[in-house]
Phi, psi and omega in degrees: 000147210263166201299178171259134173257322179257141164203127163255143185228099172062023187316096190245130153185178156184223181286141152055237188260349169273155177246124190270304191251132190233076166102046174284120172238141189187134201229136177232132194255143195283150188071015164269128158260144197230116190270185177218119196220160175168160176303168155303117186095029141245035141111359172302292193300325208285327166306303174305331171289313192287300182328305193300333166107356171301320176223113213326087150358144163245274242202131188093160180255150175255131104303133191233092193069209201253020173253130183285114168264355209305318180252066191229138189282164153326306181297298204320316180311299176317261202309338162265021143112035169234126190254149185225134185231065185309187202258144190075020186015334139063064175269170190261109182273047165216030162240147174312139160292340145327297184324304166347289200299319191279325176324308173299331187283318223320340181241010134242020195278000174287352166255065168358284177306288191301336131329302171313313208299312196297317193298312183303324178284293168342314186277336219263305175311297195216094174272009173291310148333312170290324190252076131214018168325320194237027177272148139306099212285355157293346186268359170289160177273185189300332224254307183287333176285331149335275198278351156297320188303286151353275218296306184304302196304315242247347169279009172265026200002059154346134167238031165199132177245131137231146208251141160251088168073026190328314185290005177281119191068040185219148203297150187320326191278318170315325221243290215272341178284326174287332166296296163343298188279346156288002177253313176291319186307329175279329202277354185248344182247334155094029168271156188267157176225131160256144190228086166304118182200174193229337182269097177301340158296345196261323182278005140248006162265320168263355182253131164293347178208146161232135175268128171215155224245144175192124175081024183075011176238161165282156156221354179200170172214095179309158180240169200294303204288344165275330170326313199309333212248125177295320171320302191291315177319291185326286192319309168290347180256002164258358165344000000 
């Protein structure tokens, strides 16, 4: 298994005076896509939020590598390598996908060469992107604002992505093209991914592990030979 890029440790916090996670541990290894599955309303978005620095930690620690981010602003967590694609993807639609794009470079773009090189590998990934540079990206459909979304995080050259719910709304042949390609992106860019998701075809087709959550906890972890069995899957997301 390839090193730890991420380490959660004993995570508790959530909104205002409530607590959503209560004692998250999970460890994620770079070029791992790692899913994340549970019913709705234990605390999967609320993680995720919370990795990004949107919402506050009470307790337990984050590692990014070997840097304690746990009391780290947003920005910073972005610029030291965690990228985020929420759920309801939230491209800017009246800026041009190129515009996008550049949005998303923002903390690297002061390495001119490096920055081209990554955007260019990035168009490589989802060229439907390269021949709509001057679209508006409201006028794309779900599927294409999708991996513009994907695509914006991953020119910030991440060393963690995470996705919220990529498949909502985007049609199943898309869903199956957008996995595919999360698997080549940890494994040739060498990003680690938590992949949050409700759709189980998509979480056995890109993850190599699922983490599953109830009640604000990991409680179990699955291996690539368990994914396979639709029944347990069913089972974890009726939990």
């Amino acid at each position: 298994m390839n090193s730890v890029v991420l380490q959660i440790e004993g995570l508790t916090g959530g909104y205002g005076g409530g607590q959503v996670l209560n004692g998250v541990t999970l460890q994620l290894h770079a070029a791992e896509v790692l899913g994340l599955i549970g019913r709705n309303g234990v605390g999967k978005t609320t993680l995720m939020r919370t990795l990004i620095g949107a919402v506050p930690s009470k307790h337990g620690s984050i590692l990014l590598g070997e840097i304690d981010i746990t009391q780290a602003s947003p920005q910073r967590r972005a610029r030291l390598g965690i990228g985020y694609v929420p759920q309801g993807r939230e491209v800017f639609a009246g800026l041009t996908v190129a515009e996008n794009l550049q949005v998303g470079m923002q903390f690297v773009r002061e390495h001119r060469e490096f920055a081209q090189d990554l955007l260019e590998r990035v168009l490589d990934y989802f060229p439907i992107l390269r021949q709509r540079l001057k679209q508006k990206a409201g006028t794309m459909s779900g599927g294409e604002q999708q991996q513009l979304a994907i695509a914006r995080a991953l020119v910030g050259s991440p060393k963690v992505l995470l996705l919220d719910e990529p498949s909502e709304g985007v049609q199943p042949s898309i869903v199956n093209i957008i996995a595919d390609t999360l698997v080549r992106i940890a494994r040739e860019l060498h990003v680690a991914v938590i992949l949050v998701e409700q759709d189980i075809a998509m979480i056995q087709r890109a993850a190599q592990r699922c983490a599953v959550m109830d009640k604000g906890q990991v409680v179990e972890t699955l291996t690539q030979q368990q994914l396979s069995d639709d029944l347990l899957m069913r089972r974890h997301l009726a939990l």
